[in-house]
C-alpha positions as CSV (number, residue, x, y, z in Angstrom):
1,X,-53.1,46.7,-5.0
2,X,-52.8,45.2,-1.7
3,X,-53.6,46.1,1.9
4,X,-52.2,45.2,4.8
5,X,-52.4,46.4,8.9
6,X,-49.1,46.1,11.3
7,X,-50.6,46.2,14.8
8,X,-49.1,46.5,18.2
9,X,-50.6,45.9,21.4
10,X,-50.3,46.2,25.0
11,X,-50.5,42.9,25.9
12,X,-46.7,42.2,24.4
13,X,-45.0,44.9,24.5
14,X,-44.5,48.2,27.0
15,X,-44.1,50.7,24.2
16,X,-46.8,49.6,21.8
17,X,-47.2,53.7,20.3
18,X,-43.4,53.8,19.8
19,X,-42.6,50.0,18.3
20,X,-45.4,51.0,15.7
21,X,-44.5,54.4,15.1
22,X,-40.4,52.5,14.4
23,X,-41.6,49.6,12.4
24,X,-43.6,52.5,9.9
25,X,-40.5,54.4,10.2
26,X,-38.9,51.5,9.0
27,X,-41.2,50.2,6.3
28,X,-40.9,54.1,4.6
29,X,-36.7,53.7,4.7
30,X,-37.0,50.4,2.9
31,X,-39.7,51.1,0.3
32,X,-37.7,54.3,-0.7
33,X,-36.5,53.9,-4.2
34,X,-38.6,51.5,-5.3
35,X,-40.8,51.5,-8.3
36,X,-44.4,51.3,-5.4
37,X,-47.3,53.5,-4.2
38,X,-47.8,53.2,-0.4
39,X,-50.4,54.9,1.0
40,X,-51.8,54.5,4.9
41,X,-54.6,55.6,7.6
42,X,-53.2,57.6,10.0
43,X,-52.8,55.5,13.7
44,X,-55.7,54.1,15.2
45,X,-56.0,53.1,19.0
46,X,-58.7,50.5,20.1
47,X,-59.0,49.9,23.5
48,X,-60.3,46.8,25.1
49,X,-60.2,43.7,27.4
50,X,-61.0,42.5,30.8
51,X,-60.1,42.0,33.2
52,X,-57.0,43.7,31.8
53,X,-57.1,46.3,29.9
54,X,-55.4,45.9,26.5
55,X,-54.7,49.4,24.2
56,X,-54.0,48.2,20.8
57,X,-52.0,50.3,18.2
58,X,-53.1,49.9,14.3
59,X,-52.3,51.4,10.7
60,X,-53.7,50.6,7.6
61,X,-51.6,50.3,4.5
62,X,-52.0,50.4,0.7
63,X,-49.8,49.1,-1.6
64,X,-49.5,49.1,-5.6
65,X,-46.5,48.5,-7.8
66,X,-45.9,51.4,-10.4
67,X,-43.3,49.0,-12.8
68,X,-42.7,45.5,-13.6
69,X,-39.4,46.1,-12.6
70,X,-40.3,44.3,-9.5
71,X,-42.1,41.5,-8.6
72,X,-44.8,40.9,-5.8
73,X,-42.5,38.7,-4.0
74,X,-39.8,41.5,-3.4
75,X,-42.2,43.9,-1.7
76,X,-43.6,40.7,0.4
77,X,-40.3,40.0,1.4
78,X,-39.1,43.3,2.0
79,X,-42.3,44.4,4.3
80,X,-42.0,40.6,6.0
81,X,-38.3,42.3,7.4
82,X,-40.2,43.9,9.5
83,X,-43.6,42.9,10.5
84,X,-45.3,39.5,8.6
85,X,-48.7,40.9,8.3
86,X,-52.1,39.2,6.3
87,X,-52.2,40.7,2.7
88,X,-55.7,41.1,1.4
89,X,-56.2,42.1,-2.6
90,X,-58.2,45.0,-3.0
């Protein structure tokens, strides 16, 4: 299983809320089908910097493959589409 965050923040975009909301949107169209378990925290918002202030929008997900059918690469490669994030083995 892996875990991975997408995170969107104020500082480079105007619609940080919605551009998350879209790329989970997103990631749940393409992983339909597919022999994997996602699972994910619901949205978080952290708030912080000065002298701007910065609202940052983050989700947590959970990933496991339920076959051999496919190969570690594929769901890399597939999730990268939309957002590259850090993958950390848990």
């Amino acid at each position: 299983m892996y875990q991975f965050d997408f995170i969107k923040d104020s500082r480079f975009t105007d619609t940080p809320k919605t551009d998350i909301n879209s790329c989970h949107n997103r990631l749940i169209k393409k992983l339909t089908g597919l022999p994997v378990k996602l699972k994910f925290s619901r949205l978080r918002v952290l708030n912080f910097g000065e002298p701007e202030p910065c609202r940052s929008f983050r989700r947590t997900y959970y990933i496991s493959k339920s076959s051999r059918k496919i190969t570690w690469n594929t769901v890399f490669g597939i999730i990268n589409t939309i957002q590259a994030p850090y993958y950390k083995r848990v």
